[in-house]
Biopython code that builds the backbone (N, CA, C, O; Angstrom):
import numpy as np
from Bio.PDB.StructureBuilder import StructureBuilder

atoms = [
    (1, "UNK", "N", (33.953, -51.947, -0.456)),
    (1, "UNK", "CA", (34.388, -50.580, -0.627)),
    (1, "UNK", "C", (33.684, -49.908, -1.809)),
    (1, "UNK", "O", (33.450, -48.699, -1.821)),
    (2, "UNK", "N", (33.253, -51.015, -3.125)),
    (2, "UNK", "CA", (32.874, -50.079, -3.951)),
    (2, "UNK", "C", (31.284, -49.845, -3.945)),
    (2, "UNK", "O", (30.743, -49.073, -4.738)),
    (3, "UNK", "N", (30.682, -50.484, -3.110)),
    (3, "UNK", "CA", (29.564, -50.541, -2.583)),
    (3, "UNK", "C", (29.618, -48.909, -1.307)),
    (3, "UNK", "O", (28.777, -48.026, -1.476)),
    (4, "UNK", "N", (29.856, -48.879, -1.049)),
    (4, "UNK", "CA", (30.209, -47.475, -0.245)),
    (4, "UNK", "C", (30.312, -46.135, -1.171)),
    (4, "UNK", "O", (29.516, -45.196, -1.163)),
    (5, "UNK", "N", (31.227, -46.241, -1.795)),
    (5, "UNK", "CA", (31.246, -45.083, -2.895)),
    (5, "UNK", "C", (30.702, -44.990, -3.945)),
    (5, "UNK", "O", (31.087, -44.137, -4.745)),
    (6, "UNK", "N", (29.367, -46.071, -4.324)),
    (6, "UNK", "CA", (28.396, -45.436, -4.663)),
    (6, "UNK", "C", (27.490, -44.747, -4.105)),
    (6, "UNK", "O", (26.947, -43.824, -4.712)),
    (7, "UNK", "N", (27.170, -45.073, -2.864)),
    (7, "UNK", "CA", (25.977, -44.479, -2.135)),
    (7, "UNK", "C", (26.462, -42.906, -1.779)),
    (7, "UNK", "O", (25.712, -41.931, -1.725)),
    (8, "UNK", "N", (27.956, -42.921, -1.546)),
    (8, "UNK", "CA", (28.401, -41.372, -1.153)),
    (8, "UNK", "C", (28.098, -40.709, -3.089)),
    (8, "UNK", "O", (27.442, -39.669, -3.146)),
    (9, "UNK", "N", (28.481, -41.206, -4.220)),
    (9, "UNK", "CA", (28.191, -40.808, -5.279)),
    (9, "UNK", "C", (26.801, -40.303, -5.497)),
    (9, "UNK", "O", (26.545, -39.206, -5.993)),
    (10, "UNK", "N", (25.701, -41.402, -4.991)),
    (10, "UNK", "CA", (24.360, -40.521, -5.568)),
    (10, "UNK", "C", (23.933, -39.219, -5.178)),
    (10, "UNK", "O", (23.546, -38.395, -6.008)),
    (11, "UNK", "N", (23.989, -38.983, -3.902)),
    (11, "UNK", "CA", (23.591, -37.631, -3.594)),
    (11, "UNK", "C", (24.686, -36.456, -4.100)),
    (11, "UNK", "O", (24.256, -35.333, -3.835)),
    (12, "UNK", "N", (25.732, -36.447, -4.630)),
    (12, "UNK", "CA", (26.633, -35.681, -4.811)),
    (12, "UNK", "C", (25.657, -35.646, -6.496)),
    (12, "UNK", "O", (25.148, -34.643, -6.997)),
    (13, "UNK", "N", (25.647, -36.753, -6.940)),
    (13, "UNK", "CA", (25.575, -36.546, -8.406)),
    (13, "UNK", "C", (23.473, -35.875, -8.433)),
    (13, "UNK", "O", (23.051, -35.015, -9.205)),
    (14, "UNK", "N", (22.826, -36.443, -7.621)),
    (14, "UNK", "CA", (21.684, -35.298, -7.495)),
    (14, "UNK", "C", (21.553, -34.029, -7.320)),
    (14, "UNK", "O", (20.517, -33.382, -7.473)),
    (15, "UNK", "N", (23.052, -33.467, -6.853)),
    (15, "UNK", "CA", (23.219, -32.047, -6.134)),
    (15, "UNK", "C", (23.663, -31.728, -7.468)),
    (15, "UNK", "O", (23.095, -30.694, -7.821)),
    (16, "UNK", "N", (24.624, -32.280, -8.580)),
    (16, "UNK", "CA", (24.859, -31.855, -9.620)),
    (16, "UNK", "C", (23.717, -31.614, -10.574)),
    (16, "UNK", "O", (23.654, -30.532, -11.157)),
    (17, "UNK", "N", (22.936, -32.418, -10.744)),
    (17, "UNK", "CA", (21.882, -32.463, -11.310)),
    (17, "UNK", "C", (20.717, -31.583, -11.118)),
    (17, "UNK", "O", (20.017, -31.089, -12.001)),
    (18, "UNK", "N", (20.611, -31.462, -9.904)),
    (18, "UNK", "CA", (19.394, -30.342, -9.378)),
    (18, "UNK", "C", (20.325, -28.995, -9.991)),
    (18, "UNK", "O", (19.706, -28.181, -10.677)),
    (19, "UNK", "N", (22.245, -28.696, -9.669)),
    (19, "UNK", "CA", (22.037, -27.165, -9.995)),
    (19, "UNK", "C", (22.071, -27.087, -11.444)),
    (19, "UNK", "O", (21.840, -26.000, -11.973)),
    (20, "UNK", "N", (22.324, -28.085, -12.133)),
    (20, "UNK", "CA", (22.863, -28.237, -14.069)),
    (20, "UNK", "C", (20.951, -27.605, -14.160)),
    (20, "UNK", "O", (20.796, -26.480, -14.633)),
    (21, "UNK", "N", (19.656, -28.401, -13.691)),
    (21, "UNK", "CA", (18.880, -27.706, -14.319)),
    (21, "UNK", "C", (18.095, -26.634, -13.598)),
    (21, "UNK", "O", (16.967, -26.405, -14.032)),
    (22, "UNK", "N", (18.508, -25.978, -12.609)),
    (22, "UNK", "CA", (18.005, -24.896, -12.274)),
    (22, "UNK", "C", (19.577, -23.622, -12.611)),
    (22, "UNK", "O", (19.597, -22.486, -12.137)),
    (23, "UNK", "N", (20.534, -24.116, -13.358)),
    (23, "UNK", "CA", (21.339, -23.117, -13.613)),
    (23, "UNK", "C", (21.117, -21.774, -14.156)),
    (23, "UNK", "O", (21.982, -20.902, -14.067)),
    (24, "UNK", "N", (19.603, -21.521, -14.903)),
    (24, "UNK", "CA", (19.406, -20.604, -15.112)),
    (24, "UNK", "C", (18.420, -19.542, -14.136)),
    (24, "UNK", "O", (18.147, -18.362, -14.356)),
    (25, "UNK", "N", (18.162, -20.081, -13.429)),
    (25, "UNK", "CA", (17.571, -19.362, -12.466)),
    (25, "UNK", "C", (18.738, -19.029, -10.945)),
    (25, "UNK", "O", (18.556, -18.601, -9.805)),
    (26, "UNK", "N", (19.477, -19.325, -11.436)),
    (26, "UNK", "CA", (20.983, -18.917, -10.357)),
    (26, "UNK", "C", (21.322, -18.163, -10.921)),
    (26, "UNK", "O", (22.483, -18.521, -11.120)),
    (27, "UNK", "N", (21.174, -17.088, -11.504)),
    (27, "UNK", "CA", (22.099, -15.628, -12.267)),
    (27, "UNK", "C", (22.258, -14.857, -11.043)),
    (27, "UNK", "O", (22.086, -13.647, -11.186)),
    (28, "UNK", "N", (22.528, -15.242, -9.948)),
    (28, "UNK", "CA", (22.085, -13.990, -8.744)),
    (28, "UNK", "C", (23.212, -12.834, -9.027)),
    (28, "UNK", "O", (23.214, -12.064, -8.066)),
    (29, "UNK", "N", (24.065, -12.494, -9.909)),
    (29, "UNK", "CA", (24.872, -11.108, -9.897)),
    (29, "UNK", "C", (23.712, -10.470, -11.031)),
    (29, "UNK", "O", (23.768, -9.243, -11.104)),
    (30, "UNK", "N", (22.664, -11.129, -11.931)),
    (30, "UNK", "CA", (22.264, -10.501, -12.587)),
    (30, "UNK", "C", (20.957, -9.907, -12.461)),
    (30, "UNK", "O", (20.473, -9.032, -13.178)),
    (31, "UNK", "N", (20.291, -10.652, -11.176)),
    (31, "UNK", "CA", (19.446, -10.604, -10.410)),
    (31, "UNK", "C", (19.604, -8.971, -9.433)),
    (31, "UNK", "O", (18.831, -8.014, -9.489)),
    (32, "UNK", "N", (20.651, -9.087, -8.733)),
    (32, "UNK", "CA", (20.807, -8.200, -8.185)),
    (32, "UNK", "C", (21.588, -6.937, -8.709)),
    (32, "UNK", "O", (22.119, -6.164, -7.912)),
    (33, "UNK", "N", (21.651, -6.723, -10.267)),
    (33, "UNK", "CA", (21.973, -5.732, -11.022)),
    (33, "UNK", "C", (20.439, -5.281, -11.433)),
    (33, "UNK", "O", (20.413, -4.169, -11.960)),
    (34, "UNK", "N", (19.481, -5.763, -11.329)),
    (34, "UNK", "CA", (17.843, -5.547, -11.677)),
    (34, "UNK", "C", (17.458, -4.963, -10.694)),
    (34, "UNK", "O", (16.425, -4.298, -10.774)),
    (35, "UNK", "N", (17.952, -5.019, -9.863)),
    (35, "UNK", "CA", (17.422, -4.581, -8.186)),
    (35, "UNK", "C", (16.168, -5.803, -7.546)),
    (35, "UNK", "O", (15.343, -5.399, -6.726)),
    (36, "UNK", "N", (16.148, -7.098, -7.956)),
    (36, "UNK", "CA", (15.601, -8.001, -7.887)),
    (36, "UNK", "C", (15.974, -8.510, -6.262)),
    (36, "UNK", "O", (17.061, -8.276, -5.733)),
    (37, "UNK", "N", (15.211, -9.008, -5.813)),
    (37, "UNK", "CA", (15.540, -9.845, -4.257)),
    (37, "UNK", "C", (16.260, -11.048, -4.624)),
    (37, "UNK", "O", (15.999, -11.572, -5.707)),
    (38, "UNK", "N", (16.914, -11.423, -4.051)),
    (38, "UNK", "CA", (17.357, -12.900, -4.422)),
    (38, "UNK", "C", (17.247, -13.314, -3.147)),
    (38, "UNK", "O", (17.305, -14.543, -3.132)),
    (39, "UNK", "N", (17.114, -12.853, -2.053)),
    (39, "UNK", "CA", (17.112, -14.141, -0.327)),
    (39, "UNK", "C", (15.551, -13.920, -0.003)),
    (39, "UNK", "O", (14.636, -13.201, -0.404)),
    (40, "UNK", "N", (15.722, -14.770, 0.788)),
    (40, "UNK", "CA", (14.202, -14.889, 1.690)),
    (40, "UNK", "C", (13.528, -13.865, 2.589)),
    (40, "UNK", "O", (12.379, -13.885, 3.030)),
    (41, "UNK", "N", (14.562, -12.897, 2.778)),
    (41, "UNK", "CA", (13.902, -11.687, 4.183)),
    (41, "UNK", "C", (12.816, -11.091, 3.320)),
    (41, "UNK", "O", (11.844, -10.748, 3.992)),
    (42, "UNK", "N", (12.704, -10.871, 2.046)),
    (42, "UNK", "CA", (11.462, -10.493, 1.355)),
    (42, "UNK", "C", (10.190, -10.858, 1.695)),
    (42, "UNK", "O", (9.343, -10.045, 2.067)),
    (43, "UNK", "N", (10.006, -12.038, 1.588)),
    (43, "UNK", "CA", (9.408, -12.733, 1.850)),
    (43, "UNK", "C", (8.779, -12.985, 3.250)),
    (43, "UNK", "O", (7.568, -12.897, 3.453)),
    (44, "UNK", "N", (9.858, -13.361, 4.365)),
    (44, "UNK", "CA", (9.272, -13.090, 5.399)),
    (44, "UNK", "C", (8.852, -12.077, 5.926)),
    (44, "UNK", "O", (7.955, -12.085, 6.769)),
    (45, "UNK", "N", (9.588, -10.788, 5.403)),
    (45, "UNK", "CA", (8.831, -9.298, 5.905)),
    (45, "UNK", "C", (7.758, -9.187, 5.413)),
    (45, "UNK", "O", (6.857, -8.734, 6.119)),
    (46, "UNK", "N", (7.453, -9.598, 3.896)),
    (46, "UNK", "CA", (5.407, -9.879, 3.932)),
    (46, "UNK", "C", (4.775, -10.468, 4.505)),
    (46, "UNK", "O", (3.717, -10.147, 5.048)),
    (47, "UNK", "N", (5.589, -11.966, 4.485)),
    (47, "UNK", "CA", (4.976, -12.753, 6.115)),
    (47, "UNK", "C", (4.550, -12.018, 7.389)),
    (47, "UNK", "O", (3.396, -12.181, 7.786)),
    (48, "UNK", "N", (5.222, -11.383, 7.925)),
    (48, "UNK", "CA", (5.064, -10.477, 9.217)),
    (48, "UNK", "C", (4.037, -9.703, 8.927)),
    (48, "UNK", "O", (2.918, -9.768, 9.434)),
    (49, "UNK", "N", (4.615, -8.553, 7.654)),
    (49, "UNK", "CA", (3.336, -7.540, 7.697)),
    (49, "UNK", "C", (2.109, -7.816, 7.328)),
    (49, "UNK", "O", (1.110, -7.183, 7.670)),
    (50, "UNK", "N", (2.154, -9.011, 6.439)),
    (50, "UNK", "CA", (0.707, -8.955, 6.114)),
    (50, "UNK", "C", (-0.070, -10.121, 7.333)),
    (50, "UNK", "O", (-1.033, -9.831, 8.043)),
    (51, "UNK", "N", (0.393, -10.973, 7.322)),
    (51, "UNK", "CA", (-0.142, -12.126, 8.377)),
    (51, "UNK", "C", (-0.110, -12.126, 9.363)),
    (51, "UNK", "O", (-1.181, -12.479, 9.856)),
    (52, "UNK", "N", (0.999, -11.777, 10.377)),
    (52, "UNK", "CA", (1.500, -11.619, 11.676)),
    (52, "UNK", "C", (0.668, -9.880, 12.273)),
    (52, "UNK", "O", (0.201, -9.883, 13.412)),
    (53, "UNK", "N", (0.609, -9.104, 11.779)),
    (53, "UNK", "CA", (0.592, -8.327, 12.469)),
    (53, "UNK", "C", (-1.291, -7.701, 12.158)),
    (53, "UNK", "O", (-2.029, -6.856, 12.666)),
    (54, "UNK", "N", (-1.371, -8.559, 11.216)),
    (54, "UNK", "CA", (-3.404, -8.594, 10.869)),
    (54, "UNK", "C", (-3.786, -9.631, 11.804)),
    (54, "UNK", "O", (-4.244, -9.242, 12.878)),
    (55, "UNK", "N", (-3.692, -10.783, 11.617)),
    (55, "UNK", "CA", (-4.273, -12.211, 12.010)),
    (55, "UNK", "C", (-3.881, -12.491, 13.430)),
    (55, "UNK", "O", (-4.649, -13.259, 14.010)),
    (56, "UNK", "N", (-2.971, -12.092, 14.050)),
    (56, "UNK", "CA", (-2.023, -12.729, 15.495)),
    (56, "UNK", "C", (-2.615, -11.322, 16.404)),
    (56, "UNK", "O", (-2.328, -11.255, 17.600)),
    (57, "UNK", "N", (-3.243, -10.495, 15.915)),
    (57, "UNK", "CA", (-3.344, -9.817, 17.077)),
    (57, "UNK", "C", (-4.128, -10.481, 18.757)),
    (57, "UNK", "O", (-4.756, -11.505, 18.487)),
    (58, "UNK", "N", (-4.186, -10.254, 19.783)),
    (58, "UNK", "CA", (-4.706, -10.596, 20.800)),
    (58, "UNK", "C", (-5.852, -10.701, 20.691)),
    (58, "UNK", "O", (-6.581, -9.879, 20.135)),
    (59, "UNK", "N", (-6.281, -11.993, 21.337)),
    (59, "UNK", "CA", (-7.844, -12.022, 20.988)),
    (59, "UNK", "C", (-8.133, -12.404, 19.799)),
    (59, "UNK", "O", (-9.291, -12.796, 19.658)),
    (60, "UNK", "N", (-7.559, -12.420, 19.018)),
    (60, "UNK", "CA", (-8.562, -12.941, 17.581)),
    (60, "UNK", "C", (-8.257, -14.443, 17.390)),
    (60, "UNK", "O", (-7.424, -15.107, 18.009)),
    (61, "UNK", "N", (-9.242, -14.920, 16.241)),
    (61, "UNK", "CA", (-8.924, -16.107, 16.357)),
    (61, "UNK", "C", (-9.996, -15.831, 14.537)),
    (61, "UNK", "O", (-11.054, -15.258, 14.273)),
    (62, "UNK", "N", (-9.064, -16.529, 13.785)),
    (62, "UNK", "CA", (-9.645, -16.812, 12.600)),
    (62, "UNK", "C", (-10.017, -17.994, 12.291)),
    (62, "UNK", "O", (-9.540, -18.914, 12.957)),
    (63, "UNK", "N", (-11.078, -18.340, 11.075)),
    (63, "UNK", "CA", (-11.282, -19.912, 10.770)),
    (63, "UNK", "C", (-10.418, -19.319, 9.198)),
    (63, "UNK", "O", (-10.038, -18.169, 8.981)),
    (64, "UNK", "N", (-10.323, -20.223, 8.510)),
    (64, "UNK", "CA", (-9.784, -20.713, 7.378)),
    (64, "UNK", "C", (-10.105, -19.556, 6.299)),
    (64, "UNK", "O", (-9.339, -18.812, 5.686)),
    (65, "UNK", "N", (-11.266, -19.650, 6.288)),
    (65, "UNK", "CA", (-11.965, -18.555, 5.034)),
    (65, "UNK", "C", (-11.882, -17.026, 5.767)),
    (65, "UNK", "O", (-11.359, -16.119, 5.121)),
    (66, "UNK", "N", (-12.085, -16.923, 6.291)),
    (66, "UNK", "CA", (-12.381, -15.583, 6.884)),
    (66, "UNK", "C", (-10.968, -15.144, 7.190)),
    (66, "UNK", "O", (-10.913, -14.004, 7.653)),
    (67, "UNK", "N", (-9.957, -15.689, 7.064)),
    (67, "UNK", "CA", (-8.459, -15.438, 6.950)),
    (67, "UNK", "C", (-7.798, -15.291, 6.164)),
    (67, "UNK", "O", (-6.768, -14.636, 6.007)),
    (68, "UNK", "N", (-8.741, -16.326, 5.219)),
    (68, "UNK", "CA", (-7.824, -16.049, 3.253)),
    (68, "UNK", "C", (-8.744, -14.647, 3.112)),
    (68, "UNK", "O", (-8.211, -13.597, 2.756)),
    (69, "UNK", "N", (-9.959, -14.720, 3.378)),
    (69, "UNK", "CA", (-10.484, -13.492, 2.517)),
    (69, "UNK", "C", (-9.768, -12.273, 3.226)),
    (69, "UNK", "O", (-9.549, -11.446, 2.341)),
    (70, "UNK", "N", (-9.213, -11.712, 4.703)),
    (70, "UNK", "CA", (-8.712, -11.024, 4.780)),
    (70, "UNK", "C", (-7.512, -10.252, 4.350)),
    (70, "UNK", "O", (-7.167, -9.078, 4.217)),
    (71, "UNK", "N", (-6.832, -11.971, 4.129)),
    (71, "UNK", "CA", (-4.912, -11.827, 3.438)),
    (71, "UNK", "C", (-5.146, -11.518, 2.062)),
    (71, "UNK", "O", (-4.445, -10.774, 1.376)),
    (72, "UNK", "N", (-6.554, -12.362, 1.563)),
    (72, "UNK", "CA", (-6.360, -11.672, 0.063)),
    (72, "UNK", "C", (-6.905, -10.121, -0.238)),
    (72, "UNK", "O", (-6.367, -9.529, -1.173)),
    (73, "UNK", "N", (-7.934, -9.453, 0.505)),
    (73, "UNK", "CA", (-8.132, -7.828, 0.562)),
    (73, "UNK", "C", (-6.763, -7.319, 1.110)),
    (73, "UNK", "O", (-6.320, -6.493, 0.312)),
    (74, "UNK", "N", (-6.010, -7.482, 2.063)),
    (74, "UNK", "CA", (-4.889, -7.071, 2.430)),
    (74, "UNK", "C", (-3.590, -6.994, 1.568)),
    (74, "UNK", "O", (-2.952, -5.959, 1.373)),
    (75, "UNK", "N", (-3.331, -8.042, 1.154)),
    (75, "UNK", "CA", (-2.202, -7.746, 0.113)),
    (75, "UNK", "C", (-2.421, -7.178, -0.919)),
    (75, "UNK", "O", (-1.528, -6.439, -1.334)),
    (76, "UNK", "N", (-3.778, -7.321, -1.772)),
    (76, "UNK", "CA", (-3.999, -6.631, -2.879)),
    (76, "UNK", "C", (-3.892, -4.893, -2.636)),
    (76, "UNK", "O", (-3.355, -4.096, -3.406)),
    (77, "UNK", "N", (-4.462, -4.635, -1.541)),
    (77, "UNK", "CA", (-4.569, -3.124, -0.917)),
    (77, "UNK", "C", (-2.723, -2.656, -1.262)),
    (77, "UNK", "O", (-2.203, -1.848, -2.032)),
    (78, "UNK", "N", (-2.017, -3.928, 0.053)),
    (78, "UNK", "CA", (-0.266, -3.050, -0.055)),
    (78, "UNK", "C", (0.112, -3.285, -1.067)),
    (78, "UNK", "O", (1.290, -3.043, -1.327)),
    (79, "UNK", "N", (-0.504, -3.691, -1.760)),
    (79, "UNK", "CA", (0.655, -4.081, -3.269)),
    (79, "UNK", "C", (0.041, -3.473, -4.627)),
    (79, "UNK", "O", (0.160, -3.901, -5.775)),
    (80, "UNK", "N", (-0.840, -2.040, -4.018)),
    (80, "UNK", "CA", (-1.342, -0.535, -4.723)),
    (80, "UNK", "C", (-1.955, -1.859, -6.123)),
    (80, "UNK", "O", (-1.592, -1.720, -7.291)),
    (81, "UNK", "N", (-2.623, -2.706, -5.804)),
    (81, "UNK", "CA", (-3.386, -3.616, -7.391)),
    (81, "UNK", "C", (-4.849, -3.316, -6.918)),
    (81, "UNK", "O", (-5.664, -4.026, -7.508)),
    (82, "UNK", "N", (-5.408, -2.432, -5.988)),
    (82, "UNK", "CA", (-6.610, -3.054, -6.063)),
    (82, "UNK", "C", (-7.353, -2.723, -7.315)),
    (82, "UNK", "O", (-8.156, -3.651, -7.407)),
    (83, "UNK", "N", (-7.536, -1.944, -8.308)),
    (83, "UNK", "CA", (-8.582, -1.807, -9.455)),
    (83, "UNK", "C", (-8.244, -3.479, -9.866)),
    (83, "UNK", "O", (-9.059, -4.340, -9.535)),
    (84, "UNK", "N", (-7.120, -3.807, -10.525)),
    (84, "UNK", "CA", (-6.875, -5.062, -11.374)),
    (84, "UNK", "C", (-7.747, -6.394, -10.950)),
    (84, "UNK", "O", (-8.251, -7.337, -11.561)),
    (85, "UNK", "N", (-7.637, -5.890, -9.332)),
    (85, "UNK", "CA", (-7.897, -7.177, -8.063)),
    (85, "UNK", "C", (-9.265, -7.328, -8.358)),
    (85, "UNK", "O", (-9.842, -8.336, -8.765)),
    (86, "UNK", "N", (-9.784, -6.052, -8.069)),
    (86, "UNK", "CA", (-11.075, -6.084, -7.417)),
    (86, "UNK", "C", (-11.533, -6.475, -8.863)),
    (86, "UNK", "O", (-12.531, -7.189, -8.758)),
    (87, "UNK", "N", (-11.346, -6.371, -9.567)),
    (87, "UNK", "CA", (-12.533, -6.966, -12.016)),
    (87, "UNK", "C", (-12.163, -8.181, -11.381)),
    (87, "UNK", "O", (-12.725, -8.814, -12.274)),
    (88, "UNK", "N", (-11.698, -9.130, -10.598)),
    (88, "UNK", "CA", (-11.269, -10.394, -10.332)),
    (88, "UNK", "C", (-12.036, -10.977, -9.723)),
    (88, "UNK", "O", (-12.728, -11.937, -10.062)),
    (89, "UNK", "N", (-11.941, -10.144, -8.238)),
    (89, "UNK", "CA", (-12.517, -11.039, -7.154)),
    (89, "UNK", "C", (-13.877, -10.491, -6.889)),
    (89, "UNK", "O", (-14.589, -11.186, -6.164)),
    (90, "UNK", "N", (-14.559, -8.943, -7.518)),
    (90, "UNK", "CA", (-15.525, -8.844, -7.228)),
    (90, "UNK", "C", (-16.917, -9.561, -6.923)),
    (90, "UNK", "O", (-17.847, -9.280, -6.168)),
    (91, "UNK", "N", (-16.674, -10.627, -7.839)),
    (91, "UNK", "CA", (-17.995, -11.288, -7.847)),
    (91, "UNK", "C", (-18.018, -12.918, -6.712)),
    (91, "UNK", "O", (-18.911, -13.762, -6.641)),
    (92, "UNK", "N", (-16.556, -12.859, -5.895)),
    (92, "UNK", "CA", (-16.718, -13.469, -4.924)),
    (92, "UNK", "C", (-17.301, -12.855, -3.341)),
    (92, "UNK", "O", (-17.912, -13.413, -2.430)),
    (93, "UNK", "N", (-16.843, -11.594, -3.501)),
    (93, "UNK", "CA", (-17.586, -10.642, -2.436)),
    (93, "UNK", "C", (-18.545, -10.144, -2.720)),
    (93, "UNK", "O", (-19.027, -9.407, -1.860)),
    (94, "UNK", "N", (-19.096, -10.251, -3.697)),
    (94, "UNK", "CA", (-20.744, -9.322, -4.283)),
    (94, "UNK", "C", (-21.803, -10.720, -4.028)),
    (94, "UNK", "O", (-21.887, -11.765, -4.674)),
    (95, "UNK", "N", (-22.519, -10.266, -2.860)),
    (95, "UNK", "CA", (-23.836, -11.172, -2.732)),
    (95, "UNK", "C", (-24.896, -10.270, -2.813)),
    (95, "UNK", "O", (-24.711, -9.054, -2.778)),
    (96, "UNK", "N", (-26.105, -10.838, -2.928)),
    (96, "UNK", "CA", (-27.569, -10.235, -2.826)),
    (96, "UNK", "C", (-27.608, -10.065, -1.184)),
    (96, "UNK", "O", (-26.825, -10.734, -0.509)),
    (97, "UNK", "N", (-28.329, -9.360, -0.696)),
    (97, "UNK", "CA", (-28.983, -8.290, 0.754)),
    (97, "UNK", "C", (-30.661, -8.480, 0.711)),
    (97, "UNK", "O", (-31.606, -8.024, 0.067)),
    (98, "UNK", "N", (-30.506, -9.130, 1.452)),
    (98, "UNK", "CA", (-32.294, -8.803, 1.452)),
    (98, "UNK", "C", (-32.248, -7.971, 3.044)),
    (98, "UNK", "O", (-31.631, -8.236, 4.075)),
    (99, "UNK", "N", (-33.151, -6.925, 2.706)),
    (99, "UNK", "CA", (-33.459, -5.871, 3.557)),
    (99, "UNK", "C", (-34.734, -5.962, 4.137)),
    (99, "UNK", "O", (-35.763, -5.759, 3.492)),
    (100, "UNK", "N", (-34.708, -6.287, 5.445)),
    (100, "UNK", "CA", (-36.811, -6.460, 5.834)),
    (100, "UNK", "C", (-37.533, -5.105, 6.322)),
    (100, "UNK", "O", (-37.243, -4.574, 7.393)),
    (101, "UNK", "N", (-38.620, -4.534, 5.326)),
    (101, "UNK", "CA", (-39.212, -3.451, 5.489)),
    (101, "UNK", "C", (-40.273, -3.632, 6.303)),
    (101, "UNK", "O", (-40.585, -4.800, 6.535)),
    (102, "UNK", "N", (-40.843, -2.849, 6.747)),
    (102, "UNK", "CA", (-42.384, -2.734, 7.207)),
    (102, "UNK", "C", (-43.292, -3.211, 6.242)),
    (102, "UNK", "O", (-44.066, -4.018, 6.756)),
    (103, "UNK", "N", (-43.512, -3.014, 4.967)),
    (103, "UNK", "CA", (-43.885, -3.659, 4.168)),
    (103, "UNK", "C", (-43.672, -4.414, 2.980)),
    (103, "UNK", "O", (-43.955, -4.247, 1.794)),
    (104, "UNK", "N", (-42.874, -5.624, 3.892)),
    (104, "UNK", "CA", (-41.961, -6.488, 2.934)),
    (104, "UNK", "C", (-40.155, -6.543, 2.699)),
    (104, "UNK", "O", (-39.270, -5.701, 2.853)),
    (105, "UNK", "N", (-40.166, -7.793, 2.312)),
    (105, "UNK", "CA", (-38.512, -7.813, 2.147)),
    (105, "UNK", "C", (-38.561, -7.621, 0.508)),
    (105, "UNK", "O", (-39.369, -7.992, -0.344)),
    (106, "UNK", "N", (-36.982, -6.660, 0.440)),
    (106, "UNK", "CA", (-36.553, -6.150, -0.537)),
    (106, "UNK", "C", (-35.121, -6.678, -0.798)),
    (106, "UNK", "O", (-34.184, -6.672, 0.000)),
    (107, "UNK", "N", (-35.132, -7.026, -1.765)),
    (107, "UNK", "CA", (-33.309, -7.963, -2.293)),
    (107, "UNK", "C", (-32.468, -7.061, -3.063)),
    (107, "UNK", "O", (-32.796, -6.640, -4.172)),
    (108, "UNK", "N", (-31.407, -6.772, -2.486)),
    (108, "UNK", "CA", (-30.543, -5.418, -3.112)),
    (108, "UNK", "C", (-29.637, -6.489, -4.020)),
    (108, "UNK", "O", (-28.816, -7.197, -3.436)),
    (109, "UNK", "N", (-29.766, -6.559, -5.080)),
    (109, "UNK", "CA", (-28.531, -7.358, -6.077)),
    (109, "UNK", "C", (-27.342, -6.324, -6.580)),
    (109, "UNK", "O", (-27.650, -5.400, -7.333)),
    (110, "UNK", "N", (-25.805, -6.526, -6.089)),
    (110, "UNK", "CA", (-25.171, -5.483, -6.610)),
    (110, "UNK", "C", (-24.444, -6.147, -7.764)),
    (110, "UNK", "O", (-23.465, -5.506, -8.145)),
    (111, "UNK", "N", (-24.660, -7.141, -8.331)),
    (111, "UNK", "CA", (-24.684, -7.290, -9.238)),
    (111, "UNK", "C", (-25.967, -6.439, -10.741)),
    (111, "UNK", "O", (-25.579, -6.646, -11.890)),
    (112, "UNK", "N", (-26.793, -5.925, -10.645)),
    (112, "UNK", "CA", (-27.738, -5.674, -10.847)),
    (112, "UNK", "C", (-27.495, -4.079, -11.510)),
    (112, "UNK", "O", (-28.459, -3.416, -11.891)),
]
sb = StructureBuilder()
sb.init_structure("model")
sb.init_model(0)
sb.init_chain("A")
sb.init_seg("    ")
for serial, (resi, resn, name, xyz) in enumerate(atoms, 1):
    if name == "N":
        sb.init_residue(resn, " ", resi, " ")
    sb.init_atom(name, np.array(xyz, "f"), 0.0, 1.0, " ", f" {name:<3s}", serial, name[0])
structure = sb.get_structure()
């Protein structure tokens, strides 16, 4: 028997333990006096708008990169940051152009 009511004890006493040190991040009456979100529909409604309704359209089909680089121009756009964004990420989207002329190729650096 007392072999039993330890095993029902540990997970009770982990559940104590997990809320003793996240107790300060449970203020949710003070949270929601900030006008702060405290549930998940936040979250998934960016889920939807930004991912679901860019990436899932018919017909498309993304690889890996070409999906982050979209979600990351996309959210920065709805979330009115792009100046901050773009001193950031510019120099992952800024490549050299080489342009082929009639007489000769020319390399546009916009870095430059």
């Amino acid at each position: 028997m007392s072999r039993r009511r330890g095993r029902k004890r540990e997970p009770r006493e982990k559940a104590l333990t997990y809320f003793r040190n996240q107790r300060e991040r449970m203020r949710y009456a003070a949270y929601q006096q900030a006008n702060l979100p405290i549930g998940s529909g936040v979250v998934e409604a960016a889920c939807k708008t930004l991912v679901s309704r860019r990436l899932k359209r018919s017909g498309m089909r993304w690889g890996i990169a070409g999906g982050q680089a979209v979600l990351t121009l996309r959210s920065v756009i709805q979330s009115d940051r792009w100046e901050c964004a773009w001193f950031l990420l510019r120099n992952d989207f800024r490549k050299p152009v080489t342009v082929v002329e009639a007489h000769g190729p020319k390399v546009l650096d916009p870095a430059a």
